[in-house]
C-alpha positions as CSV (number, residue, x, y, z in Angstrom):
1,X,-9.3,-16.3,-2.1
2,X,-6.4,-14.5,-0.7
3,X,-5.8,-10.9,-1.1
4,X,-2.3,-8.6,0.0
5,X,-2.2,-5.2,1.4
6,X,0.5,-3.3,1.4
7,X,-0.5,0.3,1.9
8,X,-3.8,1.2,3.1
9,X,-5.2,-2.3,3.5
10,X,-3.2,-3.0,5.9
11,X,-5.0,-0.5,8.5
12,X,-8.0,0.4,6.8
13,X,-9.8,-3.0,6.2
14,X,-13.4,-2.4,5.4
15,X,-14.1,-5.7,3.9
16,X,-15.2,-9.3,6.0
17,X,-11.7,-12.3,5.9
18,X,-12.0,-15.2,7.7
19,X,-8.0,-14.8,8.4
20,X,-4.8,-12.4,8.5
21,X,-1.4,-13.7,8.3
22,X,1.6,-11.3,8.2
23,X,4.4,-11.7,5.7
24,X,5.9,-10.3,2.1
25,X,6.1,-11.2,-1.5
26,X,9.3,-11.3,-2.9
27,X,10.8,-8.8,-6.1
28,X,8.9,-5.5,-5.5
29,X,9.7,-2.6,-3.8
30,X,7.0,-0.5,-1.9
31,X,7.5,3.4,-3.8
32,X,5.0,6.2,-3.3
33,X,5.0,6.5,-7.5
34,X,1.0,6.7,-7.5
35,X,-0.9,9.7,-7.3
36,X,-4.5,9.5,-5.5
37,X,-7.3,11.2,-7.1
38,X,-9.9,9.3,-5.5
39,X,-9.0,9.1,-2.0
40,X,-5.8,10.9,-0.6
41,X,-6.5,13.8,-3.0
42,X,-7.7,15.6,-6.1
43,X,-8.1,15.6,-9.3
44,X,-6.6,18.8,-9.2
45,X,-4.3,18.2,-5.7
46,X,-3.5,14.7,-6.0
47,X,-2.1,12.9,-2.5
48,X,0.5,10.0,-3.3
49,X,-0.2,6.6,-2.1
50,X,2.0,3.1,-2.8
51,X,2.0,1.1,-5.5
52,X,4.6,-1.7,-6.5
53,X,7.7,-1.3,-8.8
54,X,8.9,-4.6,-9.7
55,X,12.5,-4.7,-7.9
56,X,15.6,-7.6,-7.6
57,X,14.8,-11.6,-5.9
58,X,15.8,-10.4,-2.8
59,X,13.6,-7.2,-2.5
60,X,10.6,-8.2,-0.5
61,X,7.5,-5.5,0.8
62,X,5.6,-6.7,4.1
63,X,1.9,-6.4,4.5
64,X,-0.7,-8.8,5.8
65,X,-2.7,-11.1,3.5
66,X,-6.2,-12.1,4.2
67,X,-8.3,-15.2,3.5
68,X,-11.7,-14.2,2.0
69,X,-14.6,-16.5,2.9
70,X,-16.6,-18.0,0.1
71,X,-19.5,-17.0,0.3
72,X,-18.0,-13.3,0.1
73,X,-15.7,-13.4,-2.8
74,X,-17.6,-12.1,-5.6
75,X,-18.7,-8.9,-2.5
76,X,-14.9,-8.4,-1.6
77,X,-13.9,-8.7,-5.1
78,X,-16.6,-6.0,-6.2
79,X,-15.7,-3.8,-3.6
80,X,-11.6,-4.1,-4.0
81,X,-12.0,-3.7,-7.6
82,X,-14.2,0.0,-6.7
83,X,-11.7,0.8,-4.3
84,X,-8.4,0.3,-6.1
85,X,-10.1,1.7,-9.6
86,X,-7.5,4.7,-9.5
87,X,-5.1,3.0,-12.1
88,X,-4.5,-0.4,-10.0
89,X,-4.9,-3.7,-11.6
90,X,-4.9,-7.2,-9.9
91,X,-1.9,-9.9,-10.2
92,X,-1.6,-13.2,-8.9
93,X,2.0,-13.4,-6.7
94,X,3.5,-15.5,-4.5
95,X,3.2,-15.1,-0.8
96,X,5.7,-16.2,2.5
97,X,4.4,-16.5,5.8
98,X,6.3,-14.7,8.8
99,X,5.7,-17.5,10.2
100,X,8.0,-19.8,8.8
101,X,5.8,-22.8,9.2
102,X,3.0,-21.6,7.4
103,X,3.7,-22.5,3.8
104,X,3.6,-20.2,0.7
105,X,0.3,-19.5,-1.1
106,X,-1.1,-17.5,-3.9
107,X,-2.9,-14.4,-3.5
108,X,-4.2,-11.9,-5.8
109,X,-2.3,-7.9,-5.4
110,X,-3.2,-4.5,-6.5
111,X,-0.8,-3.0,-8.3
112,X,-0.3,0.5,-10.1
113,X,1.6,0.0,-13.2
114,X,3.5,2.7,-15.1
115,X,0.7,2.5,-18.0
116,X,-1.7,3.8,-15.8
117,X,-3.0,7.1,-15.7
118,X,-2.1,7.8,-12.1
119,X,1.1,6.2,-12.3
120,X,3.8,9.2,-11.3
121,X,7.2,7.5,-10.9
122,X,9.9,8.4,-9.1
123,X,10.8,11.9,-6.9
124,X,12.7,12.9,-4.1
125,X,11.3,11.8,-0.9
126,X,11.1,15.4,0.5
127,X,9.2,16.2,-2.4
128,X,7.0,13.3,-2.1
129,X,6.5,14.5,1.2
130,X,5.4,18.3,0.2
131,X,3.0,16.4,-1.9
132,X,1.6,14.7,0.9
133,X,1.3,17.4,3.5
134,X,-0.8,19.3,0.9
135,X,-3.3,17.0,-0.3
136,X,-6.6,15.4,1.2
137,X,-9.4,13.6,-0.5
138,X,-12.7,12.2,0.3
139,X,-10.7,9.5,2.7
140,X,-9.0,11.9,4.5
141,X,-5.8,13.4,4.6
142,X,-2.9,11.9,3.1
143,X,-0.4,12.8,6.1
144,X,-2.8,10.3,8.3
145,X,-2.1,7.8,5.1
146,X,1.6,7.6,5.4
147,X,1.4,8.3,9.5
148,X,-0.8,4.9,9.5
149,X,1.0,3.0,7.1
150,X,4.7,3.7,8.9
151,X,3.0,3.1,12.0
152,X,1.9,-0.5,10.9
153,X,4.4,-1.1,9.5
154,X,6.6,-1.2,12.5
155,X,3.7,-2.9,14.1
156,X,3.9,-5.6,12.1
157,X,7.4,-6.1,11.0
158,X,9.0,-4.1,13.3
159,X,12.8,-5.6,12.4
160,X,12.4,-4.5,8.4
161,X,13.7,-0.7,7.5
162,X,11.3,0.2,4.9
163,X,13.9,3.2,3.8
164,X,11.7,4.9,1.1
165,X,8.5,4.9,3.1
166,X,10.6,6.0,6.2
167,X,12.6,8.6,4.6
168,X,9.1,9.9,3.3
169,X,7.5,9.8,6.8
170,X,10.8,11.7,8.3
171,X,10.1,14.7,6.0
172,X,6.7,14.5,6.4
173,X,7.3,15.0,10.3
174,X,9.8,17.6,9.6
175,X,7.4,20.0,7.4
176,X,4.6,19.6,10.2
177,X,7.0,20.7,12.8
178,X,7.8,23.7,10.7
179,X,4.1,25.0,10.2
């Protein structure tokens, strides 16, 4: 079993793989539409986290996928399924392989759908970024959740200009500098 991150999973893996392969799926767009009431905030402060918004063909959101050992599936699974319970639901997508002669594979993705009760939709980045400066949860704050995911990010696809996450991370920096 293969499984994608493409927010927190990517630098917060607290689950066993066997490997990690960097690359994207194609037609989704990375947004911060999904509040966190579970882990980056409160039910009454909720952080905002990524989710998926399906997008054009030639959209594509970078994240690492990893290879889950047999013998740990049903574990991971259990555990994924605990952590993502904040409105996220799992799909089947097609993943490509930075490098380009790996070949394509199918892995399963959490996404946060607009039926689900955490789904927020669209704001203006600075706002998103108030939003995000003010709100922690029981995984910590969710400044170090955007700070870690733009920093990863450049990591590990340092030639792809995630605009929406780095417009976000811009006024993030900006309102810290001002307090």
């Amino acid at each position: 079993m293969w499984i994608f991150g493409y927010g927190s999973l990517i630098w917060k893996v607290d689950f066993p793989f066997e490997e990690k392969v960097i690359g994207c799926i194609k037609g989704y767009k990375r947004r911060f539409h999904q509040h966190s009431t579970d882990h980056r905030g409160t039910p009454e402060k909720p952080g905002r986290v990524v989710t998926l918004e399906v997008g054009c063909e030639e959209d594509e959101v970078w994240g690492v996928a990893y290879r889950i050992k047999e013998d740990d599936i049903e574990k991971v699974s259990a555990h994924l399924d605990y952590r993502e319970r904040g409105g996220y639901s799992k799909r089947t997508v097609t993943f490509y392989p930075k490098d380009s002669n790996k070949s394509s594979l199918q892995l399963h993705v959490y996404i946060g759908t607009e039926d689900n009760y955490n789904y927020v939709g669209e704001a203006h980045e600075a706002d998103i970024a108030k939003q995000i400066v003010d709100s922690a949860g029981p995984s910590g704050t969710n400044i170090e959740y955007i700070l870690n995911l733009a920093k990863s990010m450049r990591e590990i696809a340092p030639n792809i200009n995630d605009e929406h996450l780095y417009k976000i991370e811009m006024n993030v920096l900006k309102l810290l500098e001002e307090k």
